[in-house]
N, C-alpha and C positions, 0 to 999 in steps of 0.2 A: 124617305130615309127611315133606317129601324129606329124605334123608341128605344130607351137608355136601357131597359128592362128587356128588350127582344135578345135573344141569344144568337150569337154570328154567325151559328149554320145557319139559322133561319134566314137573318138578314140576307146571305147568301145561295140561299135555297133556287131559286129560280136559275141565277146563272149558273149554280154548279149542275143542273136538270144540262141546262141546254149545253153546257163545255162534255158532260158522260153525254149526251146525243149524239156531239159532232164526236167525239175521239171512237167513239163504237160505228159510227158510219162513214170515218174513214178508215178506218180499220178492214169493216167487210170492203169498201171498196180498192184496200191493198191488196190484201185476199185474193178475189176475185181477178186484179187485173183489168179491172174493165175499162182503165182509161189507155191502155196498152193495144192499139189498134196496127191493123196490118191489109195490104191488098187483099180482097176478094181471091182465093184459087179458082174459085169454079167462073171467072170472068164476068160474072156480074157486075154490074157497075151502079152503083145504090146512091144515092146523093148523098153528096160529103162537102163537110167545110173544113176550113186549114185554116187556120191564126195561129200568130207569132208575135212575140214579143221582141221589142230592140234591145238584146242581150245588156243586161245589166251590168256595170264597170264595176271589175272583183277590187277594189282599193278600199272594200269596209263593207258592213253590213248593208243589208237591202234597210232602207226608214219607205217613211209611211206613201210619198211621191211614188216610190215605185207600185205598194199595194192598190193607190189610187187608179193608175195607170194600167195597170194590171188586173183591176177589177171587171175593165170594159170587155178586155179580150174572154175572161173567166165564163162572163155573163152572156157571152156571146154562144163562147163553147156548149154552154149548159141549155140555150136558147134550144139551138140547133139538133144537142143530143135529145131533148126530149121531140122534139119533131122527128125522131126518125133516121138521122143523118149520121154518115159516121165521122166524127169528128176526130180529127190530128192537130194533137197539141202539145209541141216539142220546147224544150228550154235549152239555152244556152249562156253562157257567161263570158264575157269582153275582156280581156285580159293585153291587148294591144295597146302600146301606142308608151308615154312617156311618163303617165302620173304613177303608174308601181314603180318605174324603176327612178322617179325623183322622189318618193315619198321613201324607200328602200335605202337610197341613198342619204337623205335625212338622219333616216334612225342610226345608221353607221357616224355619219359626223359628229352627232348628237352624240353617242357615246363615247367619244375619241376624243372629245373635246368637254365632257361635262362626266364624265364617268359610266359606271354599270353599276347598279341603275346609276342615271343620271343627276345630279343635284344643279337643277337650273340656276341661274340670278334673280333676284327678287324683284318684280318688276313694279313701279311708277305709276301706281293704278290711276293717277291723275292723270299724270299726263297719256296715259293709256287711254282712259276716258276722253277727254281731248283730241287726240287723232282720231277715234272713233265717231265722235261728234263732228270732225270737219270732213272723214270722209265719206261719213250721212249724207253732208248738205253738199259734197260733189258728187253724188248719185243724184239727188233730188235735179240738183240743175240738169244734170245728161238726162236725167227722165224728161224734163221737164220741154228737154227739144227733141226728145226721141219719134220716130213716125208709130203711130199710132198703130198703123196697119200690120206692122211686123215685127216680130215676135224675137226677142234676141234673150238668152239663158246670160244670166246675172253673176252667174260663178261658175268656174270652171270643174274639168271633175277632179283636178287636183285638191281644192279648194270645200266642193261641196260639201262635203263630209267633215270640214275641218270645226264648225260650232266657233266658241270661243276659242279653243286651246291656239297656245304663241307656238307650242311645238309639236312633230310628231308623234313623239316619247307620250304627251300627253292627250295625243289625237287618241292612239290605240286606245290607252288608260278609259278615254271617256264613252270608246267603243265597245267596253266590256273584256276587252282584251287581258286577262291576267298579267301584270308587270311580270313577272318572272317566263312568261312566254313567247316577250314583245322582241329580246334581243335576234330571235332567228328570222326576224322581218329585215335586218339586213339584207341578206339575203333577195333580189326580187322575185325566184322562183317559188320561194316560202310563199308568198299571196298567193301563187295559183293553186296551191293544195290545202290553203288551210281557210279562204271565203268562199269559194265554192259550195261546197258540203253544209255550209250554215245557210246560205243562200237556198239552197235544195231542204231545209228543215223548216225553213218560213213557208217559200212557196206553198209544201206538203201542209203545212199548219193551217196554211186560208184556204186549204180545202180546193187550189187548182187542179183542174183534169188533165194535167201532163204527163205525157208519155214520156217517163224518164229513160225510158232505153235509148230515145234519141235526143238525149243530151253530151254538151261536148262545150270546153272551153279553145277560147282562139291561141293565137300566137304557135310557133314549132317545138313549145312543149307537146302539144299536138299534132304529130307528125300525119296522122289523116285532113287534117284538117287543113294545116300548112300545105298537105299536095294540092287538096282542093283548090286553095286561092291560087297556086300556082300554076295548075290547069288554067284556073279562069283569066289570068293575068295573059300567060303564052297562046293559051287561045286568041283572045282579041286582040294580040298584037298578031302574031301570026295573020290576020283577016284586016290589019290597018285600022282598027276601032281605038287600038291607047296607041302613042308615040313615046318617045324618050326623048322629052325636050327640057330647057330650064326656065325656072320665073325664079322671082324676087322671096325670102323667104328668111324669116326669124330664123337667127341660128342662133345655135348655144355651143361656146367653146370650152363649155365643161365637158357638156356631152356628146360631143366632137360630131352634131348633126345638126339638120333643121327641128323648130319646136313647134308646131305649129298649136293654132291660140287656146284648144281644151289642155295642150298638154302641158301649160304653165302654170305653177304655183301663185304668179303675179305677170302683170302685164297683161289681160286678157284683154281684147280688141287692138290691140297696138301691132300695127304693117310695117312693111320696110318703108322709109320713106326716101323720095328719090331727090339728089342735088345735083344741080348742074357747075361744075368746076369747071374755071378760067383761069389757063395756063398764060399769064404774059412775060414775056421776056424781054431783060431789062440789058440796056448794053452796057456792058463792062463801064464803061469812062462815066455811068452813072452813079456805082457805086460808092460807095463811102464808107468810111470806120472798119467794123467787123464783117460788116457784108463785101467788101471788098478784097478780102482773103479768102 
């Protein structure tokens, strides 16, 4: 640590060296282009490696699980480019499924019902404390008979991101989101244009070797992307590989579909559960009182 007496560029001196290293060497490597790879013309065929990341869910900023996660593929990239290899290393962003458009839907109730901005209720930090504390020690017990062998994710992606905040209004807030920006997240098309692009400023910041020209988020705001799965979907039914059959399935009569268990706010592991009903019939001359009208 610096002495009381050192002066704070110095005390800083080392990290601010190595922060000017890296912004000047990714700099030339924008420049240059050089993680911008493309087929051989002359038909050569030069050994190459391809890694991919599992497209990260645009509902909040990238935290530190995805750099973790992210490092392995990075490290791999950068293995193989200095071997020789040309490496392809593309990004994409997860925009599918039910947590934008129930957290989107959130910030709308939240204002309809608490204002613009909003003025919450004060909340019960006891008793807040309290629920908290009992539903500590009912994770403990399900851990506690969980199979060891296999691996089950603790919160959903509606959820993960949420930290402490009781609501969405204060999700954004604690996400860096400026309050006076958070109202057009009504909105759930607003998420695909506005985490993306900070998502592609982190990546760029840790210094990944992605080919950003082959980037692309999902869902049919992405009308390339939407034919693609649709290809792939009519193909393999076309050749008998998917059917159109039914099973048993969490539905939400808000949002007039199935939910299935990443894309709940709450409830996560809970199935349909099956009952067997017994229809008996009683004969008339049995009745009595009101049941006999």
């Amino acid at each position: 640590s610096a002495s009381a007496d050192q002066p704070d560029d110095m005390a800083t001196a080392r990290r601010d060296l190595l922060l000017d290293i890296q912004a000047k060497s990714q700099k030339k490597w924008a420049d240059e282009k050089i993680f911008e790879v493309s087929a051989p013309r002359d038909g050569s065929k030069p050994p190459k490696f391809f890694g991919n990341f599992p497209y990260p869910y645009m509902n909040g900023m990238l935290h530190l699980g995805h750099a973790f996660s992210l490092s392995k593929l990075e490290f791999a990239s950068a293995y193989h480019r200095l071997k020789g290899d040309e490496v392809l290393f593309p990004f994409a962003f997860h925009c599918t499924g039910m947590p934008i458009k129930a957290s989107a839907d959130k910030i709308k109730n939240e204002m309809a019902k608490f204002g613009n901005p909003p003025v919450f209720p004060v909340v019960d930090e006891a008793a807040e404390a309290a629920a908290a504390a009992a539903k500590a020690a009912e994770a403990a017990e399900t851990a506690k008979n969980a199979d060891p062998t296999k691996f089950a994710a603790k919160k959903s992606k509606a959820i993960a991101k949420a930290g402490t905040a009781a609501y969405q209004w204060q999700i954004m807030k604690s996400s860096g989101v400026p309050e006076g920006d958070i109202p057009p997240f009504a909105d759930p098309y607003h998420w695909l244009d506005y985490f993306p692009p900070l998502a592609k400023r982190d990546v760029t910041a840790m210094g990944c070797q992605v080919d950003w020209r082959r980037s692309f988020i999902t869902t049919d705001h992405n009308p390339f992307y939407d034919a693609f799965v649709r290809w792939q979907f009519n193909t393999l039914k076309s050749i008998g590989k998917i059917i159109k059959a039914k099973r048993m399935a969490v539905y939400s009569p808000l949002d007039g579909q199935p939910c299935a268990d990443h894309d709940r706010a709450t409830g996560e592991g809970v199935g349909p559960q099956e009952y067997v009903l017994v229809k008996m019939r009683v004969y008339d001359e049995c009745l009595a009182g009101e049941l006999a009208s």
